[in-house]
C-alpha positions as CSV (number, residue, x, y, z in Angstrom):
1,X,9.1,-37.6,-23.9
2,X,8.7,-38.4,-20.2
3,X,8.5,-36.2,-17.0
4,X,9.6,-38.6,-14.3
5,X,8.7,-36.1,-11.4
6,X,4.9,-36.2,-12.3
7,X,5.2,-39.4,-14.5
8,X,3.5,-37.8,-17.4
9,X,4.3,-38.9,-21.0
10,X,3.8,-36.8,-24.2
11,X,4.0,-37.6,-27.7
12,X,5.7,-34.8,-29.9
13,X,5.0,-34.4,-33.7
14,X,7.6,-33.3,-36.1
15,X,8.3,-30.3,-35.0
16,X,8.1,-30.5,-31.3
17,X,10.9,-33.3,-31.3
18,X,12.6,-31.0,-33.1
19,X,12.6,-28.4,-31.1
20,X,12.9,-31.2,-28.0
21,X,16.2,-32.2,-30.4
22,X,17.9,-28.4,-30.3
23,X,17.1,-28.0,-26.3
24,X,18.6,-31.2,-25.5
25,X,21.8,-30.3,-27.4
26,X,22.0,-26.2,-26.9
27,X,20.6,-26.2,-23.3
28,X,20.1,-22.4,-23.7
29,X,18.4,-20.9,-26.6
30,X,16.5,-18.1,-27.2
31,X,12.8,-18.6,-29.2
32,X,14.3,-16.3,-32.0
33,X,16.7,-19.2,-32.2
34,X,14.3,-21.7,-32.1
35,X,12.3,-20.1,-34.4
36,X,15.2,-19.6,-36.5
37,X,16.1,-23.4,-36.6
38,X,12.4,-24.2,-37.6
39,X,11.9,-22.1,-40.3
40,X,15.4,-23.2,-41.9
41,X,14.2,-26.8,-41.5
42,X,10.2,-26.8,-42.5
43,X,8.3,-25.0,-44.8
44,X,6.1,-22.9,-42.5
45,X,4.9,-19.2,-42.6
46,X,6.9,-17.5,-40.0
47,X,3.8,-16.0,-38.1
48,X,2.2,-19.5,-37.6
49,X,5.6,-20.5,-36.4
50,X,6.0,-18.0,-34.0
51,X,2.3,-18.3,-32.7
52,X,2.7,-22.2,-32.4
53,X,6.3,-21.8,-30.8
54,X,5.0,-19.4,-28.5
55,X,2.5,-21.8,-27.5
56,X,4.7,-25.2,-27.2
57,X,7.3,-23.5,-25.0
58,X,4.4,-22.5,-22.6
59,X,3.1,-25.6,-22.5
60,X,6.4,-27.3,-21.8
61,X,7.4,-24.6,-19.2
62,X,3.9,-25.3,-18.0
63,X,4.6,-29.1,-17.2
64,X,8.5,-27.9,-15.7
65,X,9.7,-29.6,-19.1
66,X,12.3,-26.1,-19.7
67,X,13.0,-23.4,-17.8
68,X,12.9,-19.7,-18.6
69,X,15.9,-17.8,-18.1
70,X,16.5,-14.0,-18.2
């Protein structure tokens, strides 16, 4: 994945191109969605899912990759 603005590249496992994959096609989405999409496609225990979730969409809203809405 690039960010052209500050020409950064990143490299996603698995599960973050994943999640990259459901944001690009449903441009709004809740993290319960999210979370709901990962634990229907990987075997992971929910509370690791959520924690790392949590902690991917801050680093992406962190580098202006998404947006938070309301």
């Amino acid at each position: 994945m690039l960010n052209y603005e500050l020409g950064n590249y990143y490299e996603l496992n698995e599960i973050g191109g994943f999640i990259w994959s459901l944001l690009q096609v449903n441009k709004i989405m809740s993290v319960q969605e999210l979370q709901e999409g990962i634990l229907n496609e990987f075997e992971v225990e929910e509370s690791v899912c959520h924690n790392e979730l949590k902690l991917f969409l801050e680093s992406m809203l962190n580098e202006k990759l998404i947006e938070a809405t309301a």
